[in-house]
PAMAR-933003 format. One record per atom (N, C-alpha, C): x, y, z; residue in one letter. Coordinates in steps of 0.001 Angstrom, whole numbers, plus 500000, padded with zeros to 6 digits. Atoms other than C-alpha are relative to their C-alpha. Layout:
# residues N
XYZA ...
This chain:
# residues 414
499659499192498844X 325314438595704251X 498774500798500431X 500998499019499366X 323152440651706375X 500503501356500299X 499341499082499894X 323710444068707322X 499356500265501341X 500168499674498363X 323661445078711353X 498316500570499999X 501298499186499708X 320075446113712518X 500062500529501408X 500335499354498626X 318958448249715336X 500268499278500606X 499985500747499249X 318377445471717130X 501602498978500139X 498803500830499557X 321982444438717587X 500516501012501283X 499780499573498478X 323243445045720843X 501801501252499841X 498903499193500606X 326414447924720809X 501423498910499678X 499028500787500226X 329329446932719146X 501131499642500372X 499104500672499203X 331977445188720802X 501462499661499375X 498720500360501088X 335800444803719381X 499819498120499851X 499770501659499573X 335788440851718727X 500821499477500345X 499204500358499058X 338583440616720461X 499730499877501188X 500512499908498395X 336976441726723511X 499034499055500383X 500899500921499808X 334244439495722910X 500845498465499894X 499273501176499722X 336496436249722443X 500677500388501248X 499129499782498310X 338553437432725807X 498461499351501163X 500902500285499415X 335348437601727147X 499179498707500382X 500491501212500166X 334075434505726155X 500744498710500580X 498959500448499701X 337051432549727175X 499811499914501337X 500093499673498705X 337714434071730836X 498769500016500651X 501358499750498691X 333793434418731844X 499248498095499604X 500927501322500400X 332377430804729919X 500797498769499770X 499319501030500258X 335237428481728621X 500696499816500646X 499332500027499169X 337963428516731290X 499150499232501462X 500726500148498066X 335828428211734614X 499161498203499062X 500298501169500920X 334044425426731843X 500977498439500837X 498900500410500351X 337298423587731481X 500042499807501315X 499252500119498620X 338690424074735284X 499213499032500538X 500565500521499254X 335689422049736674X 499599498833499164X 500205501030500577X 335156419324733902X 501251499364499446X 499120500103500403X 338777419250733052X 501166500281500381X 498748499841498811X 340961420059735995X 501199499709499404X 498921501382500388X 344491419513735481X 500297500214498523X 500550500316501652X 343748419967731484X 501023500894499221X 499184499019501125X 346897422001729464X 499525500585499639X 500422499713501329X 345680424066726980X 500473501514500167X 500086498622500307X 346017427575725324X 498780500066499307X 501004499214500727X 343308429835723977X 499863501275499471X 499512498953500830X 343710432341721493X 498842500423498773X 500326500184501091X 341928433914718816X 500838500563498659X 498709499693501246X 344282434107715562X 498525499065498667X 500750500157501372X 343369433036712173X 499514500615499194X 500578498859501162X 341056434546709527X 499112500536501012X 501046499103499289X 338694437197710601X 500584501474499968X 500038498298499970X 338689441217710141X 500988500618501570X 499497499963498898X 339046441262714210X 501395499643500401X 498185500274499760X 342662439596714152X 500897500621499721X 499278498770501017X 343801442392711964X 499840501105500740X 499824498827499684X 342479444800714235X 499066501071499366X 500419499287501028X 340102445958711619X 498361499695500348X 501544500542499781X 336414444829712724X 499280501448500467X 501128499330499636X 333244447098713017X 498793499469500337X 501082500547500121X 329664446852713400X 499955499437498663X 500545500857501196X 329528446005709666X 500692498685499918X 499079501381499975X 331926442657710286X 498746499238500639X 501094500886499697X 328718441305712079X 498973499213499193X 500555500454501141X 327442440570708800X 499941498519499704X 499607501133500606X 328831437453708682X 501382499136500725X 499087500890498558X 331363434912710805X 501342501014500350X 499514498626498887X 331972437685713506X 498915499290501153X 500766499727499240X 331210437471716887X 500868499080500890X 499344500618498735X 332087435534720257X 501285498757499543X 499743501317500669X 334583432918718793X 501384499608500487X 498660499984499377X 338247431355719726X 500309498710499539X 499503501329499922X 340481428625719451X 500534499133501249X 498978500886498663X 342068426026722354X 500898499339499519X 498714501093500428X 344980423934721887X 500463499548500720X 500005500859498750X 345467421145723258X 501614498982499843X 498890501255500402X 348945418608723077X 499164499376499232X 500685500522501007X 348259416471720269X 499055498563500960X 501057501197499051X 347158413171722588X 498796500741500643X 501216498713499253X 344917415557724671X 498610499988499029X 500654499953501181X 343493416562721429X 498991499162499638X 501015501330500274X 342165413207720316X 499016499541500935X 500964500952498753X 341086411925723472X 498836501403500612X 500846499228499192X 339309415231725082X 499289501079498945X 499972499410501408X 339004417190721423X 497741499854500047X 501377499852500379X 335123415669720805X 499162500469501342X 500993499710498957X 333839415974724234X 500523501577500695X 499579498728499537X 335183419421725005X 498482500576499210X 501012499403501001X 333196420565721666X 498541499883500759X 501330500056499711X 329966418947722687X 499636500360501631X 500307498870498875X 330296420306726502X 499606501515499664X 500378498578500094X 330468423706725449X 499132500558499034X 501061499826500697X 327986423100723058X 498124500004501077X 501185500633498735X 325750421856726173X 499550501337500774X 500041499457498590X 326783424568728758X 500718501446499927X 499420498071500127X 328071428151727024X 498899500352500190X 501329498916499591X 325699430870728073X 499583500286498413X 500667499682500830X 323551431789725413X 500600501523499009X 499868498718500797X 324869435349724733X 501741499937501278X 498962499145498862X 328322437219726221X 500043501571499194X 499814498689500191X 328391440869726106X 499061500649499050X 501182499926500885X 324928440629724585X 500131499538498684X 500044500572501294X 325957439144721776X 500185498286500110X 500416501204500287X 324563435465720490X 501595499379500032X 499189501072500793X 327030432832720740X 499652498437499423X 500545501216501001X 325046430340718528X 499801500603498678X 499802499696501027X 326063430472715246X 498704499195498806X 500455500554501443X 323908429703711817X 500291500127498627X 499376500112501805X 325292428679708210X 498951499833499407X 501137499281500795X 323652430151705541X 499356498341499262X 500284500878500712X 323661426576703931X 500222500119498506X 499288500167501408X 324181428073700321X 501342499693499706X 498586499938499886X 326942427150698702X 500765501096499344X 499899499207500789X 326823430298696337X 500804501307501638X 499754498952499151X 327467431997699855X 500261499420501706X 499798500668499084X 329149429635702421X 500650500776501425X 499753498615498668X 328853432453705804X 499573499082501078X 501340499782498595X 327469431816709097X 499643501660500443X 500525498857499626X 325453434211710833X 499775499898501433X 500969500129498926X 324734434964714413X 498600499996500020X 501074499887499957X 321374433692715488X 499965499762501524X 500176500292498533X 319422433835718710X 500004498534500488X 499925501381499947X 320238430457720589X 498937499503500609X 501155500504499644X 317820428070720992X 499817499509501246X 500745500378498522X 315939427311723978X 500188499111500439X 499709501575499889X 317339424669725823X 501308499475499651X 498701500648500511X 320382424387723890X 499749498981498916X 498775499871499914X 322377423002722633X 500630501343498730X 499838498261500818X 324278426521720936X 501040499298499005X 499020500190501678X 326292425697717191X 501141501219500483X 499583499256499658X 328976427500719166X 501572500491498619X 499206500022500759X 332252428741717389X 501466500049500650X 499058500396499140X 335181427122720128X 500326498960499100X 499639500787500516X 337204425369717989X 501126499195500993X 498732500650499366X 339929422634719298X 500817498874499403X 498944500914500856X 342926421541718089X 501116499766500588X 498646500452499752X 346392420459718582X 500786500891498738X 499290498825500726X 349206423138717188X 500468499472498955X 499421500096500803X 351332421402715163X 499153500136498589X 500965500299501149X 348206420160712883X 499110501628499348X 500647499092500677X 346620423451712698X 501121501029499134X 499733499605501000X 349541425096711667X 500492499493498423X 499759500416500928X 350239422487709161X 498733500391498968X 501176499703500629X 346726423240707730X 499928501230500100X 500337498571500396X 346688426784707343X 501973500823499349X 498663499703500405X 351015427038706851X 500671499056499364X 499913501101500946X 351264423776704905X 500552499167500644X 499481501033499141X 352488420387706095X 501444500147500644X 498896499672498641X 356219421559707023X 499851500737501127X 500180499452498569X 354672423973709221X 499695499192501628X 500181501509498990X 353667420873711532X 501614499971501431X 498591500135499426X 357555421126712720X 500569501785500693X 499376498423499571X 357654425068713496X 499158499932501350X 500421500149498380X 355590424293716852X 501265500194500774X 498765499977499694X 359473423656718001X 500735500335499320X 498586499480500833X 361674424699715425X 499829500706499289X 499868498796500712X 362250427553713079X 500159499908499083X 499915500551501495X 361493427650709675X 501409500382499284X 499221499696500783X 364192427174706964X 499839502010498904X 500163498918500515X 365008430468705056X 499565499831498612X 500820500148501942X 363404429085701212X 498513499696500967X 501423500267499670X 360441427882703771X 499226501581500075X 500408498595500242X 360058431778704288X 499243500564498932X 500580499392500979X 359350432691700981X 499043499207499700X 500796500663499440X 356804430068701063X 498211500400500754X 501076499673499180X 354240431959703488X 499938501414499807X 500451498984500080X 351972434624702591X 500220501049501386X 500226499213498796X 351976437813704757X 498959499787500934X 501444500159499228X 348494437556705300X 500048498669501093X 499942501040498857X 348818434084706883X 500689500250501505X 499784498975498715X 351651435643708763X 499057500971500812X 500655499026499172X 349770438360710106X 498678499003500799X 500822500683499209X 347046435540711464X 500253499801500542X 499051501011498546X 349334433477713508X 500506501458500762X 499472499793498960X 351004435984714761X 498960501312500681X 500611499101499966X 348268438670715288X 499033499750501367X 501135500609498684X 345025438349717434X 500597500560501427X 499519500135498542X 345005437654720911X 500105498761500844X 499556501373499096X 346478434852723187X 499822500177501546X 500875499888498152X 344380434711726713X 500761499032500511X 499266500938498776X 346269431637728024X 500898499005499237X 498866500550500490X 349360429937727251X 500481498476501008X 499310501155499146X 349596426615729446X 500668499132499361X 499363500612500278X 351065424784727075X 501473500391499554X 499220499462500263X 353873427275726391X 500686500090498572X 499646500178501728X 354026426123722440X 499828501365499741X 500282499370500436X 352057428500721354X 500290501436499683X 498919498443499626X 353919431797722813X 501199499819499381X 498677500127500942X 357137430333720980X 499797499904498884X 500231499805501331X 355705429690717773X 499579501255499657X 500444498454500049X 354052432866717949X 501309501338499648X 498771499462500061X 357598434344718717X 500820500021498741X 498938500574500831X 359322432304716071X 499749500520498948X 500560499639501111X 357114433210713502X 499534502328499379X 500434498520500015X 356716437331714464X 500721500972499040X 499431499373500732X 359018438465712079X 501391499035499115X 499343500643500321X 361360437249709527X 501775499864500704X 498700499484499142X 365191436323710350X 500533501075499199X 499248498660500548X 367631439186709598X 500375499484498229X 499264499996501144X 369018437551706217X 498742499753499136X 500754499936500969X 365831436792704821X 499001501167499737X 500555498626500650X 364476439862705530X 500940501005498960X 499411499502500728X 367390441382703741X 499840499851498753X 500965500403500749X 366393439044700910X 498851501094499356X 500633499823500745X 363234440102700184X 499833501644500043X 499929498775500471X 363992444103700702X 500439500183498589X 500002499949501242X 365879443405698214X 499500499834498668X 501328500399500767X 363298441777696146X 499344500986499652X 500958499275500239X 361153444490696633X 500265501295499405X 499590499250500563X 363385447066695606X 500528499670498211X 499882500830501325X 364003444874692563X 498705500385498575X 501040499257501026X 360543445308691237X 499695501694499736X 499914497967499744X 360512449695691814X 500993499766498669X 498901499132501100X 363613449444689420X 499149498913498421X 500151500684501241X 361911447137686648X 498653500323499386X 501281499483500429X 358800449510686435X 500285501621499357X 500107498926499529X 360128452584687430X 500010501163498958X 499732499076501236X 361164453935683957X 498600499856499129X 500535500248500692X 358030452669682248X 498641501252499919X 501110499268499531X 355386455657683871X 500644501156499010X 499179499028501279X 357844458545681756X 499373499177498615X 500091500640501395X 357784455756678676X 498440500335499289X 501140500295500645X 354140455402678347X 499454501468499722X 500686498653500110X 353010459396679001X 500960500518498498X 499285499582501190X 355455460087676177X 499426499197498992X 500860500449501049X 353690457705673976X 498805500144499661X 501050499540499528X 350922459140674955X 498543499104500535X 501086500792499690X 349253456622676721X 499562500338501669X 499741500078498561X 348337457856679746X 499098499388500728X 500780501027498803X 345973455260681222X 501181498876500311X 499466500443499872X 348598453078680566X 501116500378501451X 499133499144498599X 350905455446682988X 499518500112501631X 500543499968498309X 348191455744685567X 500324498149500203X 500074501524499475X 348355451700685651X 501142499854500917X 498965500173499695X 351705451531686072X 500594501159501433X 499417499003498880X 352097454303688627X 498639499532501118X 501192500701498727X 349165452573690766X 501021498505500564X 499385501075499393X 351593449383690955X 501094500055500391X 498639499322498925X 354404451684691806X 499496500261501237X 500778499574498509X 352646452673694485X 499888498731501158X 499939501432499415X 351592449316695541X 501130499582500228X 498534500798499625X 355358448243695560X 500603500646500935X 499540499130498705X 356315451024697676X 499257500061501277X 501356500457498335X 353269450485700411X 500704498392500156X 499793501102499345X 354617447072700391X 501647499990500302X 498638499874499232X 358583447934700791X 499762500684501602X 499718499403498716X 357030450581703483X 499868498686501436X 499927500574498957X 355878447608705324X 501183498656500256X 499096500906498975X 358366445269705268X 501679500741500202X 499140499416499371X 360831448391706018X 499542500157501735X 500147499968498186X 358860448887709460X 499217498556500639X 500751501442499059X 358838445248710225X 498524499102500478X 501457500490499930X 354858444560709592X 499526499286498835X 500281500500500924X 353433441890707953X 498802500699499309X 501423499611501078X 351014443257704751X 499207499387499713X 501338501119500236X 347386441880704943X 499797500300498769X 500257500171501299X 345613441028702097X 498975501664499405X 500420498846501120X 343919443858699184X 499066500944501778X 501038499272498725X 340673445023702285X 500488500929500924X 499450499060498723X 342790445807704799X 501203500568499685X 498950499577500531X 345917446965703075X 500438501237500437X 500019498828500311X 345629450434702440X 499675500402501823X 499859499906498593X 344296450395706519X 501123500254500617X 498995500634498903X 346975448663707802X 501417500974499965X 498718498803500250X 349695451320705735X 499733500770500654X 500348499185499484X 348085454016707275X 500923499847501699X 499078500097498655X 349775452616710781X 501234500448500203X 498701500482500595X 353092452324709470X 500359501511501016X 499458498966499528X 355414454864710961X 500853500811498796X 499428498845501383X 356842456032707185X 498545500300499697X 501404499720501068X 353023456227706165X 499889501623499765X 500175498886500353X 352981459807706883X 500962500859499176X 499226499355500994X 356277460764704752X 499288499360498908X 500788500268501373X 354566458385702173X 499098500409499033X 501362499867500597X 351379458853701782X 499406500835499137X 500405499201500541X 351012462061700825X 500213500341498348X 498977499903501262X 353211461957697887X 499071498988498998X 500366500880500559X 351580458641696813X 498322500146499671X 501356499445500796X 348103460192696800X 500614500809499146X 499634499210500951X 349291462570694952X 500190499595498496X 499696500820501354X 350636460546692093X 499391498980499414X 501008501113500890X 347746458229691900X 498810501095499396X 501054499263500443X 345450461211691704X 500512500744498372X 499165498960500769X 347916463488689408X 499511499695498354X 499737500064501752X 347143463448685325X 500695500715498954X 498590499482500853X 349816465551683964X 501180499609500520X 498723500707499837X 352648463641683572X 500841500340500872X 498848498872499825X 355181466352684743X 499873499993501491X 500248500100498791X 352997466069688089X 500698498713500843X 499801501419499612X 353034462213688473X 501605500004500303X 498411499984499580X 356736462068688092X 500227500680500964X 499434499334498361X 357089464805690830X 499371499595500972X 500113500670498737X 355501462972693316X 499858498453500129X 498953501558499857X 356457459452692416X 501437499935500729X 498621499706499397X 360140461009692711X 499683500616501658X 499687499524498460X 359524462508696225X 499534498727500718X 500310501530499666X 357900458731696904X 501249499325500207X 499340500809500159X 360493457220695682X 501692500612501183X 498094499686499103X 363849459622697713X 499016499761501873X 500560500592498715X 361111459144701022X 500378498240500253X 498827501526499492X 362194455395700801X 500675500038500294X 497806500318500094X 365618456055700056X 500469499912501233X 499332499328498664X 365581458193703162X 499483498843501186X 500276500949499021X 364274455261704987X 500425498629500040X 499031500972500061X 366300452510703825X 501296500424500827X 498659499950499217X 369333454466704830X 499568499933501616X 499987499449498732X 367889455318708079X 500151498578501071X 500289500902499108X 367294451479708981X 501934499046499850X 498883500455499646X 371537451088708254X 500926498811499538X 499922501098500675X 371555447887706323X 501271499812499295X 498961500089500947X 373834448627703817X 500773501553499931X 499139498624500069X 376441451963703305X 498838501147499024X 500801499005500592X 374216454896702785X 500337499640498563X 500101500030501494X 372605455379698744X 499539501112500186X 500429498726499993X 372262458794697723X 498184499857499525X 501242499991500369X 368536459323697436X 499425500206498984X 500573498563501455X 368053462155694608X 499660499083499138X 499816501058501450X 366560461013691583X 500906500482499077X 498783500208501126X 368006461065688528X 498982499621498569X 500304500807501324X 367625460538685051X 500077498438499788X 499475501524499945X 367253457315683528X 501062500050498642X 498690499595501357X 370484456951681259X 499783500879499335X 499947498757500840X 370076458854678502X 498672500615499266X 501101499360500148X 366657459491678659X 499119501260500907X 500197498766499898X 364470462520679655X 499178499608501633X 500275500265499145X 362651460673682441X 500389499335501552X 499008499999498703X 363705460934686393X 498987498881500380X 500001501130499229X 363935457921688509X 500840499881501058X 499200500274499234X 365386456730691252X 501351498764499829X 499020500810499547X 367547454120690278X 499808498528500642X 499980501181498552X 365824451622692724X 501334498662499828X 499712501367500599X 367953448363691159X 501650500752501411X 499186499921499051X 370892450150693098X 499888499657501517X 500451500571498899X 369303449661696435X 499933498221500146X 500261501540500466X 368371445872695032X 501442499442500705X 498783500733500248X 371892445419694666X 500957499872501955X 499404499589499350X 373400447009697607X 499603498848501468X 500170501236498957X 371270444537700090X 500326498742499690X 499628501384500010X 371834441564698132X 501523499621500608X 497953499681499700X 375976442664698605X 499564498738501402X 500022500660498717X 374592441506702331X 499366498602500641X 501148500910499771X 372679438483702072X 501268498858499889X 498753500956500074X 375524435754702762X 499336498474500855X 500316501290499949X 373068432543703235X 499816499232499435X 499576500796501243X 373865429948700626X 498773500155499307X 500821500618500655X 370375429198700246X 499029501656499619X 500776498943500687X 369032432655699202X 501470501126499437X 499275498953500894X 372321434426697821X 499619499627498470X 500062500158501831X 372125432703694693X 498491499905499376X 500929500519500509X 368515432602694369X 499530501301498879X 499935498982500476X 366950435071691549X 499204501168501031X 500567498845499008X 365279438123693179X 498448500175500090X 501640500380499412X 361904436910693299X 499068500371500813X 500454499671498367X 361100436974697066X 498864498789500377X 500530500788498707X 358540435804699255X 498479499684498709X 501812499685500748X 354791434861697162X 499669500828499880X 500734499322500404X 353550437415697683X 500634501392499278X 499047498808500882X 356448439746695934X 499226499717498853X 500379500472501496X 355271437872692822X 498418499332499115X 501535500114499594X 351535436739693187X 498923500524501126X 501174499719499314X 348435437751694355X 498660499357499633X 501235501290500083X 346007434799693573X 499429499670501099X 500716499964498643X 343619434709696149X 500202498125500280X 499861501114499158X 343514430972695303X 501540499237499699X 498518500248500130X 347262430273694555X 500285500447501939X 499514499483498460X 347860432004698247X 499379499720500948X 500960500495498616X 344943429877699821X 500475498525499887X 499871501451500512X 346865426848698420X 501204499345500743X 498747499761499277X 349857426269700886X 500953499091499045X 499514501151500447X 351075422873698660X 500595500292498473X 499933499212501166X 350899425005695610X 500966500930499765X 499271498832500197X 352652428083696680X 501752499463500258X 498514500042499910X 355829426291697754X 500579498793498651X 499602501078500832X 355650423532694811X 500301501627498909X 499705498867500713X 355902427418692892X 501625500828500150X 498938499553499173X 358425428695695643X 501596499282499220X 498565501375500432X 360985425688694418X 500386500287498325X 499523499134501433X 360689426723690296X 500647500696500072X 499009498519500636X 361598429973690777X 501441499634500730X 498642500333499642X 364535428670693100X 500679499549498955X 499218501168501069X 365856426258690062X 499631501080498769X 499803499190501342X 365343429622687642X 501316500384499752X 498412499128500817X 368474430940685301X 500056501214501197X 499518498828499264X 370416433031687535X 501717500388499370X 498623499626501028X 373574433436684868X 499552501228499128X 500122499229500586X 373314436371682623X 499581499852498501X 501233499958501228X 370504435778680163X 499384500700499642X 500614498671500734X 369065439460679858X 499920499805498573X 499702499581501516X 369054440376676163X 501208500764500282X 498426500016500172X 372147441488675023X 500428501476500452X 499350498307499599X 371982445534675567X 498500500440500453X 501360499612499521X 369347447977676262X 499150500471498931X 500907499436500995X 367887448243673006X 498438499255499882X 501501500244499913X 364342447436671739X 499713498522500841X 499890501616499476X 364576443416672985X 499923500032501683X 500074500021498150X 364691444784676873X 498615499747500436X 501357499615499323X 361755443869678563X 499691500138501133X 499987499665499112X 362582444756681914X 499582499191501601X 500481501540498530X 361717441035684045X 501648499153499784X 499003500639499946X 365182439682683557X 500221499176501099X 499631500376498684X 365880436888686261X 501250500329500405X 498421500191499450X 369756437778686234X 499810500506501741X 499776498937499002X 370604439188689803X 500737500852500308X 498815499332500141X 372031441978690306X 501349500250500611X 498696500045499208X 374505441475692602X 501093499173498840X 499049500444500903X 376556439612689836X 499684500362498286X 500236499289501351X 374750441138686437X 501510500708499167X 498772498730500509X 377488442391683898X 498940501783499745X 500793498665499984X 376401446295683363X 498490499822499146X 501060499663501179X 374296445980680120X 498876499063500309X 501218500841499368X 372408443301681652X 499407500608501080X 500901499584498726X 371672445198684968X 499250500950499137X 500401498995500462X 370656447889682531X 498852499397499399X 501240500565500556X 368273445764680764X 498715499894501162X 500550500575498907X 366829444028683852X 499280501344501018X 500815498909499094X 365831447333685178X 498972500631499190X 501335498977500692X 363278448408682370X 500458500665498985X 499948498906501243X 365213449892679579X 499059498881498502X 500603500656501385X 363377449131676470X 499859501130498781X 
């Protein structure tokens, strides 16, 4: 990577610069070599800028004028190579002062491009890609995605697709829509349906209750790095209920902590949740985990789902350390989840409830040949038998049908 020099021209959102690039060089392009010609042009995909998140330091490295077209798949084939090598011929050299001729570093220790000045004459290594929809989203949302161009994914295909991917497709910006796919997939894909988002709230409230007692456990054993661990991935579970309580998909680790900051609970959150990552007396942590944890509560009820849950914490059974309980919440959405193919499934969720493998979640063929196991896991009441030493707090039972001593296990007693 490089790092911005003087000599870069001011910095530009790369959104503005793909709009730009589009409407002043590729369009008017297109209209006069390609009259007549379908297409959309959008930029989505990977990149800092699609997120919303780009600076001058994103210039470091493949940033800068760039976009996609999409063409019907026939289109595609037949006009696909000579589009490329036109606008390799006949893009302007720069838009908005910035190079659009790209250069790859060539290592493979460090496979980037870089903007470079374009050469004299041409032709510019531009970065106008063109494709046909179905295929690209089969290649970045795995081969059933091929079929969500027109139709709407199944609810097990859901759990299936990372956020992050979500947040590509449907993110960015879409300058022209002539083929009208693209604005419906876009649509189709902007948020989950109602039952599978119910699903994986529940999910997510699933893991809160199978940690939640363990941050008390460990400071009493006196481990308290162990406690900070565990109260850093409470945290993390609650930044990721906040977002899929206000309907936003959660990008990956970089932009994370950003993207919460948007959220419209972030500011009941946040504060609490610094608090309890910073905090090292126990007595602290717990008091602002617990005000973390009744700030959910108060925002589960608020979104209506299921019959108000009292918030307050609470002890955990008959021990000295307060909790919320979460597994009650778990339960209370599954009550509502009445689609064959995710009532009975265990409480898993979506990938990324349960992984964060950068390359497990770059693997689309992988994550749903994973997706399908956990579907075909024990969902009968296999806990250990009570809540004594043998609990280890991952139980697949679910709790919507758990007998007691099993939900009691399954939530962390040990």
């Amino acid at each position: 990577m490089t790092a911005p020099t003087p000599a870069d021209p001011p910095f530009v959102p790369g959104l503005d610069l793909a709009r730009a690039l589009y409407e002043e060089a590729v369009r008017p392009l297109l209209e006069r070599t390609h009259p007549g010609l379908r297409h959309a042009a959008a930029r989505i995909g990977p990149g800092s800028e699609v997120l919303g998140f780009d600076s001058a330091r994103s210039a470091d490295h493949d940033w800068g004028p760039r976009l996609q077209l999409f063409l019907d798949p026939a289109d595609a084939r037949r006009h696909g190579p000579a589009i490329r090598e036109l606008l390799a011929a006949r893009l302007p050299g720069h838009v908005r002062g910035w190079s659009t001729h790209y250069r790859a570093t060539g290592d493979p220790d460090n496979p980037v491009s870089h903007l470079a000045p374009p050469p004299a004459g041409g032709p510019v290594d531009h970065r106008v890609t063109v494709h046909d929809l179905p295929g690209w989203l089969a290649e970045r949302l795995g081969p059933p995605a091929a079929a969500w161009a027109d139709t709407d994914p199944g609810p097990v295909d859901w759990l299936a697709l990372p956020q992050q991917r979500l947040a590509e497709f449907t993110g960015g910006a879409l300058f022209h829509d002539g083929l009208g796919t693209l604005t419906a997939a876009r649509g189709r894909l902007r948020w989950y349906p109602d039952q599978v988002w119910r699903h994986l709230l529940a999910c997510q409230w699933q893991r809160i209750a199978q940690e939640e007692a363990f941050v008390g456990r460990c400071a009493e054993a006196g481990d308290g790095l162990g406690a900070a661990l565990l109260t850093a991935r409470l945290v993390r579970d609650l930044m990721r209920l906040a977002f899929l309580m206000g309907r936003r998909y959660a990008p990956y680790g970089k932009w994370f902590g950003s993207a919460f900051a948007r959220l419209d609970t972030a500011p009941a959150l946040a504060p609490a949740l610094r608090a309890a990552l910073a905090a090292t007396d126990p007595a602290a942590r717990e008091r602002h985990l617990c005000e973390a944890y009744e700030a959910a509560a108060r925002a589960h009820n608020a979104l209506g789902l299921t019959e108000p849950l009292d918030p307050a914490r609470r002890r955990y059974h008959d021990r000295p350390y307060l909790v919320l309980h979460a597994d009650r919440f778990a339960r209370a959405l599954q009550r509502t989840v009445t689609a064959p193919e995710l009532r009975d499934r265990p409480l898993t969720g979506a990938v990324d409830q349960w992984a964060d493998s950068t390359d497990l979640l770059g693997h689309p063929q992988a994550v749903r040949a994973a997706v399908g196991v956990l579907g075909r896991a024990p969902t009968g009441p296999t806990a250990p038998p009570g809540p004594g030493p043998g609990c280890t707090g991952h139980s697949p039972v679910r709790p919507s049908d758990a007998p007691p001593a099993a939900q009691r296990a399954g939530t962390g007693r040990e």
